[in-house]
C-alpha positions in Angstrom: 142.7 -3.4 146.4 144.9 -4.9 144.0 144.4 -8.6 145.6 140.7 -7.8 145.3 141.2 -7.3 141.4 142.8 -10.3 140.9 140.6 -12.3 142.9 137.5 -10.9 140.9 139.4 -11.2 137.2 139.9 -15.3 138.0 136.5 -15.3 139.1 135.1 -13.8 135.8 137.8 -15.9 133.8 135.8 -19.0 135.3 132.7 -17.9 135.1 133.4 -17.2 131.1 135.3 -20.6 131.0 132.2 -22.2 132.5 129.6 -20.7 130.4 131.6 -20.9 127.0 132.7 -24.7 127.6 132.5 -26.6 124.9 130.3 -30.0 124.5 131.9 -33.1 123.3 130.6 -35.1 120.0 131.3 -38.8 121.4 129.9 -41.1 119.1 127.4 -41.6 116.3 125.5 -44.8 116.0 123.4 -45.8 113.2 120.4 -48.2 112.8 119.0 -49.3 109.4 115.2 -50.8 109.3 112.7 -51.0 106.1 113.2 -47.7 105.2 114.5 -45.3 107.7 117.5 -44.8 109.3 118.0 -44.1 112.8 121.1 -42.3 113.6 121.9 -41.3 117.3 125.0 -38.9 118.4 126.1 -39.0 121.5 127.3 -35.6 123.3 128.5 -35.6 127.1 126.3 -32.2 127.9 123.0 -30.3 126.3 123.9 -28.2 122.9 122.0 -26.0 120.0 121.9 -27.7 116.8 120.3 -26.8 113.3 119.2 -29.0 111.0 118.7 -28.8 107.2 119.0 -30.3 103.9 120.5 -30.0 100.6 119.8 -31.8 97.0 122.0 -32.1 94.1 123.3 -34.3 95.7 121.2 -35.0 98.5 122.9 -34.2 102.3 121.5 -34.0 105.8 123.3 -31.4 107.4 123.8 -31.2 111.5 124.9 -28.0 113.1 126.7 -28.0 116.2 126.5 -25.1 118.4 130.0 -24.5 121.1 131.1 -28.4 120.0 133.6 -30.4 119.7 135.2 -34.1 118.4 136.3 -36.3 121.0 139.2 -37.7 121.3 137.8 -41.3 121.5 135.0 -40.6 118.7 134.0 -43.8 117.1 132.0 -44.6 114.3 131.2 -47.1 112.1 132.4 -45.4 108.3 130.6 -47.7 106.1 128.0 -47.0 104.4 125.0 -48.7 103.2 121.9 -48.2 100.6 120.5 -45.1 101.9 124.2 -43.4 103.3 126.9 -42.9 101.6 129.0 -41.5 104.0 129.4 -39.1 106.7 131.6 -36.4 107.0 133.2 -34.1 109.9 133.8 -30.8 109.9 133.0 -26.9 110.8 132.9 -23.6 110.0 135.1 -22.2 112.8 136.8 -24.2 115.4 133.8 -23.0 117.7 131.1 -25.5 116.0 131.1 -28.9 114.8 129.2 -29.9 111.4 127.7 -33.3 110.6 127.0 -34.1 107.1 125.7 -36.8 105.8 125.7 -38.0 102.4 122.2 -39.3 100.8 121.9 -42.0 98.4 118.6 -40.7 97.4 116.1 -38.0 99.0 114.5 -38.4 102.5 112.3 -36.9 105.0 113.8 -35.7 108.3 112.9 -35.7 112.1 115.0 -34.8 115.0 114.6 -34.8 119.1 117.1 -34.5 121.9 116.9 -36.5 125.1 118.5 -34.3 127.7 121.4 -35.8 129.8 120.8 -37.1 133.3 123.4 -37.2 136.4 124.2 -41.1 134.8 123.6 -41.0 131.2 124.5 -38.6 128.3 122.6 -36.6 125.8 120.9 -37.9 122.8 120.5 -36.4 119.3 118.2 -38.5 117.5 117.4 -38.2 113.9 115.2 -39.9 112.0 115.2 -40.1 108.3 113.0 -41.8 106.2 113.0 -42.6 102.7 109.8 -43.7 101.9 108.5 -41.6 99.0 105.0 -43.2 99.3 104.0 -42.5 103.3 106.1 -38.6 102.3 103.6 -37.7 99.6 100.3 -39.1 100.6 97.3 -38.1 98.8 96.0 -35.4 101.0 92.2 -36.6 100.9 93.6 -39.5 102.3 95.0 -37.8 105.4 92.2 -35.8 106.1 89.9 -38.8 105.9 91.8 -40.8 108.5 89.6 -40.9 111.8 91.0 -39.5 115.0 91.8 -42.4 117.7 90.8 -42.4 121.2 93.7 -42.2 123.6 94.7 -46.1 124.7 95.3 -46.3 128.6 96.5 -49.9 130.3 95.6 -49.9 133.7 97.5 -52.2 136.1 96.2 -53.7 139.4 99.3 -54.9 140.7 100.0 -58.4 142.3 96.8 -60.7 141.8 95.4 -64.3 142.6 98.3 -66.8 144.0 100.2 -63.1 144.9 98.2 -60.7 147.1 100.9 -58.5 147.6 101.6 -56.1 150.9 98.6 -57.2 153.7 97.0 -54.4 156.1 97.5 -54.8 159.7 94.1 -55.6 159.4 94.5 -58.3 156.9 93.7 -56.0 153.8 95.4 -57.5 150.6 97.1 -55.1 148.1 96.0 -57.2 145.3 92.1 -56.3 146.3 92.3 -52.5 147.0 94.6 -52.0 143.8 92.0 -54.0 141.4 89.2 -51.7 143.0 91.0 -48.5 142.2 92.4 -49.5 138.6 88.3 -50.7 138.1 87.0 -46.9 139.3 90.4 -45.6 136.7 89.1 -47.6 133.7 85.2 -46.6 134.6 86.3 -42.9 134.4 88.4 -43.0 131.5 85.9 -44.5 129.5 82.9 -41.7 130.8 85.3 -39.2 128.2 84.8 -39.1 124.9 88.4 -39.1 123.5 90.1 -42.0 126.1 89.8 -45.6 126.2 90.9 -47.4 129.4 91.8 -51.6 129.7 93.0 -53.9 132.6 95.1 -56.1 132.6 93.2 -57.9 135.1 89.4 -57.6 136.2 89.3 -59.8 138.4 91.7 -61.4 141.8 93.7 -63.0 139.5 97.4 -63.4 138.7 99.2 -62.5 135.9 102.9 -62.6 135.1 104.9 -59.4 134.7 105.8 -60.3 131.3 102.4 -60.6 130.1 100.6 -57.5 131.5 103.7 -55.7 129.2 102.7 -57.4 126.5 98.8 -56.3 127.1 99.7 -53.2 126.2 101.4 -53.7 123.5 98.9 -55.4 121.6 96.7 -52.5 122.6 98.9 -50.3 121.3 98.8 -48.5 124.2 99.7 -44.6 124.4 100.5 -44.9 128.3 100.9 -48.1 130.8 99.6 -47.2 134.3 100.3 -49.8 137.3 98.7 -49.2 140.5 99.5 -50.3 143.9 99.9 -49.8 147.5 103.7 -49.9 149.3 104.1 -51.4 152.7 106.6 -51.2 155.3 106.9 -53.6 158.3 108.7 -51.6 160.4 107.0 -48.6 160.4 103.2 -48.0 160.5 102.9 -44.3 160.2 104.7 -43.8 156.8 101.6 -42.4 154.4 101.8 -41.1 151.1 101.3 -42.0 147.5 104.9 -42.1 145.3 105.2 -42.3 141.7 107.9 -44.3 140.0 109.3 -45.1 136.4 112.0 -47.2 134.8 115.6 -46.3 136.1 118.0 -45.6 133.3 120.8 -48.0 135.0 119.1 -49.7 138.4 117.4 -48.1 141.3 118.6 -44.9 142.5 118.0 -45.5 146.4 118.0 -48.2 148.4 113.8 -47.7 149.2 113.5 -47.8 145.1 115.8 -50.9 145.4 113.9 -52.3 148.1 110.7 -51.8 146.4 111.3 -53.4 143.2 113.0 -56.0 144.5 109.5 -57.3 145.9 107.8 -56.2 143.1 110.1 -58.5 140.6 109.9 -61.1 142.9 110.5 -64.4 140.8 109.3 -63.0 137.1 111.4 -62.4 134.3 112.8 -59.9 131.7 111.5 -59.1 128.5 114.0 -60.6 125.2 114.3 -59.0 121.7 115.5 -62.1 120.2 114.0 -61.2 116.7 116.4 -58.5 116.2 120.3 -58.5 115.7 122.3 -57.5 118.5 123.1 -54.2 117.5 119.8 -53.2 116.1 118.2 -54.5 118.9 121.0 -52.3 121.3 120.0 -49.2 119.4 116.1 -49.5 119.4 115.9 -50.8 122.7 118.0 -47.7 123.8 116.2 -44.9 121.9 112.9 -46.0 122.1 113.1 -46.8 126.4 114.9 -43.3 126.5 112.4 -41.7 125.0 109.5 -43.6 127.0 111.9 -42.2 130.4 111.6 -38.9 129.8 107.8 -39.3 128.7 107.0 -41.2 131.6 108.6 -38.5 134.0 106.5 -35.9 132.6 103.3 -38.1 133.3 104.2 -38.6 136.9 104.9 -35.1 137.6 101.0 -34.3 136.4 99.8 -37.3 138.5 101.9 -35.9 141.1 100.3 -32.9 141.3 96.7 -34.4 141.2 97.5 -37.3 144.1 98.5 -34.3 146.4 95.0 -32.8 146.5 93.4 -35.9 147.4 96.0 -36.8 149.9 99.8 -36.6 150.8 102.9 -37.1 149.4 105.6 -39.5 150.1 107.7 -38.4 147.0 107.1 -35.0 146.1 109.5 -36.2 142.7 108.6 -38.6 140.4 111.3 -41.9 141.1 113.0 -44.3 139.0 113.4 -47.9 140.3 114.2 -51.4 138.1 110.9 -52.4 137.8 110.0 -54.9 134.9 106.8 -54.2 134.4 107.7 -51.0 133.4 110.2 -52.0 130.6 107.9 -52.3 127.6 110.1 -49.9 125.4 108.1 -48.4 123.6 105.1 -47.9 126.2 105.4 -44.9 128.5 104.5 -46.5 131.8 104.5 -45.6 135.2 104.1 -47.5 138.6 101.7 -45.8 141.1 102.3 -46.1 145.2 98.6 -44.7 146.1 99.8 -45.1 149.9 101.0 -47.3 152.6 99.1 -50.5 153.2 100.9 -50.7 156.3 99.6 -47.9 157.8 96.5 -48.4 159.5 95.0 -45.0 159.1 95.8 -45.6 155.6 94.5 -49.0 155.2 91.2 -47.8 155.9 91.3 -45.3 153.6 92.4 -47.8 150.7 89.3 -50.0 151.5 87.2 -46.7 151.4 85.1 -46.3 147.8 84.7 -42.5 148.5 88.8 -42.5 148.6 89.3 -45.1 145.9 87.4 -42.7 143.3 89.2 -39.7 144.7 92.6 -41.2 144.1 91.4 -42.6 140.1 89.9 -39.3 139.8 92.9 -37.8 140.4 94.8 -40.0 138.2 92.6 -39.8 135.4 93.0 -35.2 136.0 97.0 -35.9 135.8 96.8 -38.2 132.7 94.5 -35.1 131.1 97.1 -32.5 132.1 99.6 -34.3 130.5 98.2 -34.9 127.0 96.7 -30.7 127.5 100.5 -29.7 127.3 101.3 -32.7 124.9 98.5 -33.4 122.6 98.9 -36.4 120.6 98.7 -35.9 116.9 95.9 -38.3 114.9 93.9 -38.2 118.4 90.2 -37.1 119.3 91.8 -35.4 122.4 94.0 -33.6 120.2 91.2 -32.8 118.0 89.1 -31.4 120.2 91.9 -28.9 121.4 92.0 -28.0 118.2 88.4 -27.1 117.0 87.5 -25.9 120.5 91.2 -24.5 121.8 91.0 -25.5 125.4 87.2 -27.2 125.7 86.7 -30.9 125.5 83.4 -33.0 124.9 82.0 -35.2 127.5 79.2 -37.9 127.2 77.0 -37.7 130.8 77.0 -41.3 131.8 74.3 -42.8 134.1 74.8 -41.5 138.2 77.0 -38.7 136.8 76.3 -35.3 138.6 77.3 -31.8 137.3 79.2 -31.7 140.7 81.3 -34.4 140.0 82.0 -33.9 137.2 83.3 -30.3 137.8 85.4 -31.6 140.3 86.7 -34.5 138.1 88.3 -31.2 135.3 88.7 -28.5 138.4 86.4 -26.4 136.5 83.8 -24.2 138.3 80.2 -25.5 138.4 79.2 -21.8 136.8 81.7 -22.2 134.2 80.1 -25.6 133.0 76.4 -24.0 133.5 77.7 -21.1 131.3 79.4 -22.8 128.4 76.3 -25.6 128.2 73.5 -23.1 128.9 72.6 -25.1 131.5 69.9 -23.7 134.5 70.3 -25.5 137.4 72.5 -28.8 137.8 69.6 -31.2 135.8 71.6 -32.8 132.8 70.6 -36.3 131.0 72.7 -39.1 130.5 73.9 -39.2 126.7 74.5 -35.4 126.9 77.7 -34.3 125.7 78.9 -31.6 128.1 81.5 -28.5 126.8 83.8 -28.5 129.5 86.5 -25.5 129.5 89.8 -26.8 130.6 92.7 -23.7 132.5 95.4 -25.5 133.3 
């Protein structure tokens, strides 16, 4: 009995040393451009933080839940026109408190980018010092007009480069331009999305430049679609979903995969910023498009497996370059295996090509449903009408199809439009209640 008491009091002792062990404050970098100031701190696990500020004279104070220094902590302790300095300390030997000395009042933002199995958490705070964009005339807010949602479709490969080829002689670079074509069609039926190829036609265009499309477009999400093949087996099926890897492909099928799909194209340069700037940016700004990107897939995810199966029931990360635009979500679509077949047919089928960009298009709307973006006619609409959005009837719609587009009963729509029957004109704008 004794033995047994020990045995559970070293057990509890670790269980409490687990749960109580403290995270590690590793670094703080710090980025400077126009007027804001970027500061980043590294921490080796997730923590609680609290964030406030103070005037006379003007701090930014970081709370620390459970934290500690690091032994190696590094940072750079000179200052510059908007920092004074910053300062370590805390309140107990528990917690860990940033401050940060203000040459002059700012607005602040934070967000955390959880910690992966290869890369560390991420505090980011922004702080800008721009009086002018922090006290905008409110008639001139209100008066701004909400945006449609920007979507960059991708038909993958193209002209001189068709790609995987069908055991029947089906090209990639075809079936992939017919999909992304039905994708654009649909997004632009909705009244709050706007959807643009890179490509419209059996043409190629370099890596680099269909990142750069969206881009220019100002794009809110960067959607490649193709079709994976693999010679030595024709009975793999299933549509995968993959985004940027933080550091290379994390299995040797991503590996393989992008290797084919970088084939002799290049990298994208940031050669207009200095090199620690440009480390920074490119860091925060492709983190935070990771973890968007992830959620995305999971939604598409979700949609793909009603139309079809599932090679990769998770979302995968892979070295792609066309993904790398970072400050564009974007995500690479396997619809199926080429290779296949079975599957081949399917891919050449119109009836399956709209299933699939329907399907697409649902996950892309269940994304921006849990994550509206602010300034946005989507957004909008949730708010006015919580969970109902408008929708313009374009010519060949049918009420059917449509229902099955939102997964929304064919009674709900009748319902909420007062509609008898399944008649409706093109240039109607349809209610449609959204559940999910």
């Amino acid at each position: 009995m004794f033995l047994k008491r020990i045995i559970l009091f070293s057990i509890l002792c670790s269980l409490v040393t687990q749960v109580w062990s403290a995270a590690t404050l590793k670094n703080i970098r710090m980025a400077v451009q126009d007027s804001q100031v970027r500061l980043v701190l590294d921490l080796d696990t997730n923590i609680n933080t609290r964030v406030f500020s103070l005037d006379k004279p003007n701090r930014l104070v970081i709370d620390l839940e459970n934290t500690k220094l690091s032994n190696s902590y590094r940072h750079n302790q000179s200052g510059n026109k908007f920092i004074n300095k910053i300062r370590l300390g805390g309140e107990d030997e528990n917690n860990l408190r940033v401050v940060i000395d203000l040459t002059k009042k700012g607005q602040f933002k934070y967000f955390i980018i959880p910690g992966s199995r290869i890369q560390n958490t991420r505090m980011v705070v922004d702080i800008n010092f721009d009086q002018s964009l922090t006290h905008a005339p409110i008639s001139a807010v209100n008066s701004a007009p909400y945006r449609d949602i920007k979507i960059v479709i991708d038909p993958g490969h193209g002209g001189k480069d068709p790609g995987a080829i069908g055991p029947n002689g089906t090209w990639e670079s075809l079936v992939v331009l017919a999909v992304s074509r039905q994708l654009a069609n649909q997004i632009n039926k909705t009244s709050d999305m706007r959807g643009f190829l890179t490509r419209s036609d059996d043409s190629f265009v370099p890596l680099r430049d269909r990142m750069e499309i969206a881009r220019e477009q100002k794009a809110d999400l960067f959607v490649s679609i193709h079709a994976d093949a693999l010679d030595n087996n024709s009975r793999v099926k299933g549509a995968s979903i993959y985004i940027l890897s933080d550091k290379g492909a994390n299995d040797e099928a991503s590996k393989r995969l992008a290797k084919r799909e970088n084939e002799n194209l290049g990298d994208i340069s940031l050669s207009n910023k200095n090199d620690s700037l440009a480390s920074v940016l490119m860091d925060l700004s492709q983190g935070v498009s990771i973890e968007t990107s992830r959620e995305v897939g999971k939604f598409i995810l979700n949609e793909l497996a009603r139309v079809g199966s599932v090679r990769k029931k998770k979302v995968q990360q892979g070295n792609f370059l066309v993904l790398k635009s970072p400050d564009v979500p974007s995500i690479l679509i396997e619809t199926t295996y080429i290779s296949n077949p079975s599957e081949e047919k399917k891919l050449k089928d119109k009836n399956f090509q709209s299933k699939l960009a329907k399907a697409i298009l649902q996950g892309i709307r269940n994304y921006y449903l849990v994550n509206p973006l602010e300034g946005t006619k989507f957004a909008n609409n949730l708010k006015n009408g919580a969970n109902i959005i408008n929708y313009i009837v374009q010519r060949g719609d049918t009420l059917s199809e449509i229902a099955e587009t939102y997964d929304v009963k064919i009674t709900s729509l009748r319902s909420y439009n007062k509609i008898k029957g399944s008649r409706i004109k093109v240039g109607q704008t349809l209610r449609i209640p959204l559940y999910r």
